[in-house]
C-alpha positions as CSV (number, residue, x, y, z in Angstrom):
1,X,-3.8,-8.1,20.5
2,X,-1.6,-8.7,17.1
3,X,1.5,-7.1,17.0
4,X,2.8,-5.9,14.0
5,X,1.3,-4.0,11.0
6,X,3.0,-4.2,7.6
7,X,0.9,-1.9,5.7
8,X,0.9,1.9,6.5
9,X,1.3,5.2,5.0
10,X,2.6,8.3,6.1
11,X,2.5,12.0,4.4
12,X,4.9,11.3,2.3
13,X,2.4,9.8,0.4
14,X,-0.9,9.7,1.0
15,X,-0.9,9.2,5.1
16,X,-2.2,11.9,7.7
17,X,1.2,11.3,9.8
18,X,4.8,11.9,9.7
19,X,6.7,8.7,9.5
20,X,7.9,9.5,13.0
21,X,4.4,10.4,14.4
22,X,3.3,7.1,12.9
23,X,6.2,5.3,14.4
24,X,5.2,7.0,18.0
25,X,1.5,6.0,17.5
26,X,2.6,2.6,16.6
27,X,4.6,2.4,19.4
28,X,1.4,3.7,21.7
29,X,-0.6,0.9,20.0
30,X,1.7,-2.0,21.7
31,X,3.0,-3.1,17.9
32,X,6.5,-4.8,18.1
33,X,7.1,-5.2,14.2
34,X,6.1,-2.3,11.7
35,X,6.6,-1.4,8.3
36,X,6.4,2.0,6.4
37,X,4.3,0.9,2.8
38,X,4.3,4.0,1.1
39,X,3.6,4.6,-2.4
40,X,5.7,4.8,-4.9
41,X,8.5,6.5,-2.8
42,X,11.1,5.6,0.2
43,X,11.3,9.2,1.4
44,X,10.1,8.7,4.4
45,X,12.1,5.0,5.7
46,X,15.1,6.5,7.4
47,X,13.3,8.9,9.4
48,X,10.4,6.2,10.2
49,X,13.3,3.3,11.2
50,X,15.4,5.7,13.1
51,X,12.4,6.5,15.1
52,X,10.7,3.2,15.3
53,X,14.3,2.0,16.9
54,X,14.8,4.7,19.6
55,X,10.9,3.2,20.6
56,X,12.3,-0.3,20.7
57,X,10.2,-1.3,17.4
58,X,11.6,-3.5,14.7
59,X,11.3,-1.9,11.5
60,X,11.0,-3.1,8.1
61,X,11.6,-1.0,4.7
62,X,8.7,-1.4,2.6
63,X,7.3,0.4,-0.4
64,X,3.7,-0.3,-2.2
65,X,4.0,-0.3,-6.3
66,X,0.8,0.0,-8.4
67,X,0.6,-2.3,-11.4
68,X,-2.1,-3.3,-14.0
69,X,-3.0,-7.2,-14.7
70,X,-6.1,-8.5,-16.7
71,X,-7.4,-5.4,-17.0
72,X,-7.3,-4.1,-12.9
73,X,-5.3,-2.6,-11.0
74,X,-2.8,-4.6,-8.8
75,X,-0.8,-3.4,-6.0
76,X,2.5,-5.3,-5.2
77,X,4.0,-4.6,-1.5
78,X,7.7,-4.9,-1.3
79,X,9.6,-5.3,2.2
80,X,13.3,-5.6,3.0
81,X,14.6,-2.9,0.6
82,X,17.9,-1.4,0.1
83,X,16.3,1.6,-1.0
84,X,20.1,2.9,-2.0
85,X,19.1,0.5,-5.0
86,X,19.7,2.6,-8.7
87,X,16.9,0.8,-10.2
88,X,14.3,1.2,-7.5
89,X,15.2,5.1,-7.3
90,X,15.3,5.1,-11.1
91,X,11.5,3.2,-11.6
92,X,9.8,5.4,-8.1
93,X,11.2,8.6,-9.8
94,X,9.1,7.7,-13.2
95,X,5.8,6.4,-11.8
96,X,5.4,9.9,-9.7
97,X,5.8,11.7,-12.8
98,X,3.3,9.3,-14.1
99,X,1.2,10.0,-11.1
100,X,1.3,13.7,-11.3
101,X,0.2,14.1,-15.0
102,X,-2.5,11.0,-13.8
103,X,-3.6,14.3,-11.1
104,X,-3.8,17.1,-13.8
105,X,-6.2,14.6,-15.8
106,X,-8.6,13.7,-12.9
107,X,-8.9,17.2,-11.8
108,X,-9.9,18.4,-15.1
109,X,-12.5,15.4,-15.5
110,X,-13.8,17.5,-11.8
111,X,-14.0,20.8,-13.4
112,X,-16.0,19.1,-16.5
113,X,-18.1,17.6,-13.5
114,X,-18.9,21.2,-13.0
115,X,-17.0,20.6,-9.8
116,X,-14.8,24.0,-8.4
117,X,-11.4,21.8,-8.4
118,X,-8.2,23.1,-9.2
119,X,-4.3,21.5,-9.1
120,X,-3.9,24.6,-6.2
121,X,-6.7,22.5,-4.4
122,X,-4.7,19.0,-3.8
123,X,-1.4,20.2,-3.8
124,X,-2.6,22.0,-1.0
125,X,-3.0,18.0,0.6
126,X,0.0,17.0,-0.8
127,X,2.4,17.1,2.2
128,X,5.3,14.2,0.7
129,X,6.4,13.2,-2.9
130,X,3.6,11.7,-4.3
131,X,0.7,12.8,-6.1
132,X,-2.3,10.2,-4.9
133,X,-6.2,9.9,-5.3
134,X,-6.6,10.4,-1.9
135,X,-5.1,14.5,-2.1
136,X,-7.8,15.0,-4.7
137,X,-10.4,13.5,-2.5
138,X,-9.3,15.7,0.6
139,X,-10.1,18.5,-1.5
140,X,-13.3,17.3,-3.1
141,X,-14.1,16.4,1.0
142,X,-12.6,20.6,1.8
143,X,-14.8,21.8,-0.8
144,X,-18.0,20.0,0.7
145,X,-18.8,17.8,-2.7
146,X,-17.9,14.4,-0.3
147,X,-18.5,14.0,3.5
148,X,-15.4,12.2,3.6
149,X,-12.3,10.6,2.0
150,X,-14.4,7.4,2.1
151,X,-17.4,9.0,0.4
152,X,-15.1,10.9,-2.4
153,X,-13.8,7.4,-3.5
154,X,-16.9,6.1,-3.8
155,X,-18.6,8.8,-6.0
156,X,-15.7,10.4,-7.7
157,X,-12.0,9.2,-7.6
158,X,-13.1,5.2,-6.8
159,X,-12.4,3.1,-10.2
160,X,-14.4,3.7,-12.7
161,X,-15.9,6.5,-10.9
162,X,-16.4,9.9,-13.1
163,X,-13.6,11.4,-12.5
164,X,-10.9,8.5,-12.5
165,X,-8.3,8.3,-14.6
166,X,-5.8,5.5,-14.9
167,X,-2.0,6.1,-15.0
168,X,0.0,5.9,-18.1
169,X,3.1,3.1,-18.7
170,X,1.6,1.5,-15.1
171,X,4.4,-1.6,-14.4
172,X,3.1,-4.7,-14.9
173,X,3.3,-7.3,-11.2
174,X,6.0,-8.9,-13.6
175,X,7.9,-5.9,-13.6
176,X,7.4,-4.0,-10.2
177,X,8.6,-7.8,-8.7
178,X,11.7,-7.1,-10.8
179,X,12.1,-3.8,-9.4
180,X,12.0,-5.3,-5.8
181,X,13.8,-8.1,-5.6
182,X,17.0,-6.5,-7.6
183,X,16.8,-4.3,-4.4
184,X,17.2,-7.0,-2.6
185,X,13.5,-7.4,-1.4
186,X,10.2,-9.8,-1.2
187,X,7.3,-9.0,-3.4
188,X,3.7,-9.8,-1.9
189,X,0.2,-9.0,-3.9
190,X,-2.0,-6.5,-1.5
191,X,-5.4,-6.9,-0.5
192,X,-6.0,-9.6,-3.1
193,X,-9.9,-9.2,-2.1
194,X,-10.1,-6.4,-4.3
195,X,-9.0,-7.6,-8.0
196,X,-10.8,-11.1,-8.5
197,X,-7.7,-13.0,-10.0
198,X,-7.4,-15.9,-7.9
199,X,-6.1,-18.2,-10.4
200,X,-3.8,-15.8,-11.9
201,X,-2.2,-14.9,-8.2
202,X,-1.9,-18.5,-8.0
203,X,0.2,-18.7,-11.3
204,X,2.7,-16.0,-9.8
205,X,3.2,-17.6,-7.1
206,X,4.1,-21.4,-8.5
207,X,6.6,-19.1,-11.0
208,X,7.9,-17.5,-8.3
209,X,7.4,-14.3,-9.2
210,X,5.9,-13.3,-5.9
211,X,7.1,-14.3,-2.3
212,X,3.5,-14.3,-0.5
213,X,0.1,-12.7,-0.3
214,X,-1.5,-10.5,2.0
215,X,-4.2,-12.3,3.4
216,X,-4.7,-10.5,6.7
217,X,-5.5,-7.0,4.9
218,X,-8.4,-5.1,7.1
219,X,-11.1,-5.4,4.4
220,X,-10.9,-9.3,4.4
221,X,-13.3,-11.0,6.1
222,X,-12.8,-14.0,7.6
223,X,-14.2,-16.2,4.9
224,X,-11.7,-14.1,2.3
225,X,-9.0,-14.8,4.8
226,X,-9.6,-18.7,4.3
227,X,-10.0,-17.9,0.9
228,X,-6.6,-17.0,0.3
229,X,-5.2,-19.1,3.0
230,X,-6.0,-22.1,0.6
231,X,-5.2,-20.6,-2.4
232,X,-1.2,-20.3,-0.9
233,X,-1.4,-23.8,0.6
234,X,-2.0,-25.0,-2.9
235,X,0.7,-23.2,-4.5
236,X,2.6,-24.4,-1.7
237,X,2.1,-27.8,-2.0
238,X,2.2,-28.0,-6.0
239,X,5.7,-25.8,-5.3
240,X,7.4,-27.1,-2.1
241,X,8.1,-23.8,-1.2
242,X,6.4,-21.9,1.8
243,X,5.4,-18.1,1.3
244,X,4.7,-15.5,3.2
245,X,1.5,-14.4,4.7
246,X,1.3,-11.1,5.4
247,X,-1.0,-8.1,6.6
248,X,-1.8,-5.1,8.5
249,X,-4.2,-1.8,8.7
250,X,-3.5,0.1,5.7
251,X,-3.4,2.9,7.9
252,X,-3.8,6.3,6.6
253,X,-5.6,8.3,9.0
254,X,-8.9,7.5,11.4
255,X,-10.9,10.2,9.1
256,X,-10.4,8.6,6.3
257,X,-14.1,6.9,7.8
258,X,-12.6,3.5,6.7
259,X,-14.0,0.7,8.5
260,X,-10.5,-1.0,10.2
261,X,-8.3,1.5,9.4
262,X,-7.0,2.4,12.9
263,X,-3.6,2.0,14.6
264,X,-3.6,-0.9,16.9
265,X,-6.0,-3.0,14.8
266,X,-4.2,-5.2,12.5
267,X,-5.4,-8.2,11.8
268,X,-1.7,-9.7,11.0
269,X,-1.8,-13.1,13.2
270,X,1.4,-13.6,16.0
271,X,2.4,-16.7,14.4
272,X,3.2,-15.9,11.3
273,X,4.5,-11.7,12.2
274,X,7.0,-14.3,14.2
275,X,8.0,-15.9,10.6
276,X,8.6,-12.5,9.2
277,X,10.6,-11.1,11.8
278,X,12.6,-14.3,12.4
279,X,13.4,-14.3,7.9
280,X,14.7,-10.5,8.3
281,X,15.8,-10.4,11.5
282,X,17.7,-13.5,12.6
């Protein structure tokens, strides 16, 4: 069994868990290494490390920043933060404003679904700071439109489903890599599967604008994870440098009916959890 698991969420975002539940069921799983990911806010590190330390865990701040690039949207990870940082507190603030008038706008595109959806509905789900797709799809799933979160994405709040909506003044990867290495952290592009951009994640990382890639996300598949695996070994040998490879569940909760989204599942590889924990740690 792997490990360690660098991509979760908790309900201060868009998780089913407190970050101290997740840290105890993390700690149930057999993980050693762990990271809180949420997005677009840091609420919920202290009380996830302080937990994840009385267990025995090593814990790593972490945040997940959405971004837009050629036209799709592009989530940067961050780990290692000193989320005391102005600038980080400063940008987080902004973007779940952003993501909050981004709500209001999807929920209306609902009701001109003809779909009985109101702001009352999601905040209902909304347990943390931020105001995320999958709220609106708990509610969509409450009001019997969706048989589960997994269902609701693909139907209604997927992109470029009927009642998407993208979010205003999104950071570029340019920019949330800024915003994470001023707080002292390393950026890494998640589940890179999703966006087809090889050759421009490529670019980022020979410019050194990001510090790795997620290869081990749970929706690659083995010939994905080779995929990327060669596309870093290039940049690394055109470069000189080595970057990180990273992964985990992207937990949120087991309903979420998500196939590899389970606590004790990461796909992160020993080997290079080891390189992580030895760069922060030691």
């Amino acid at each position: 069994m792997n490990t360690a698991d660098l991509h979760m969420h908790s309900t201060v975002s868009d998780g089913g868990y407190s970050p101290s539940e997740l840290m105890h069921k993390c700690a149930e799983a057999g993980y050693k290494l762990v990271s809180l990911t949420d997005h677009d806010s840091t609420s919920g590190l202290k009380e996830a490390e302080e937990t994840a330390t009385s267990l025995g865990l090593s814990f790593l701040n972490g945040i997940e920043l959405s971004t837009e690039a050629a036209g799709r949207s592009v989530d940067i990870l961050g780990y290692g933060l000193n989320i005391e940082n102005d600038m980080l507190q400063h940008t987080l603030t902004f973007h779940r404003k952003k993501r909050y008038e981004r709500m209001k706008k999807m929920v209306q595109k609902c009701i001109d679904c003809n779909l009985d959806i109101s702001m009352k509905d999601v905040e209902f789900f909304v347990t943390g700071d931020t105001y995320s797709r999958p709220h609106l799809a708990k509610a969509l799933v409450s009001k019997g439109y969706a048989e589960d979160i997994n269902e609701a994405f693909k139907v209604f709040v997927g992109s470029g489903k009927k009642c998407y909506e993208s979010k205003e003044a999104e950071m570029t990867p340019e920019e949330a890599a800024s915003v994470i290495k001023n707080a002292g952290g390393i950026a890494v592009v998640a589940h890179p599967v999703y966006y087809e951009i090889d050759d421009l994640i490529k670019k980022w990382l020979i410019d050194g604008l990001i510090d790795g890639i997620e290869i081990y996300h749970r929706d690659h598949t083995f010939t994905d994870i080779a995929r990327f695996e060669t596309l870093t070994a290039q940049a690394e040998n055109l470069t000189g440098k080595r970057f990180f490879r990273t992964g985990g569940t992207d937990f949120h909760h087991e309903n979420f009916g998500r196939r590899g989204e389970e606590i004790g599942m990461s796909p992160l590889p020993r080997s290079e959890a080891a390189r992580i924990q030895d760069f922060f740690f030691d």
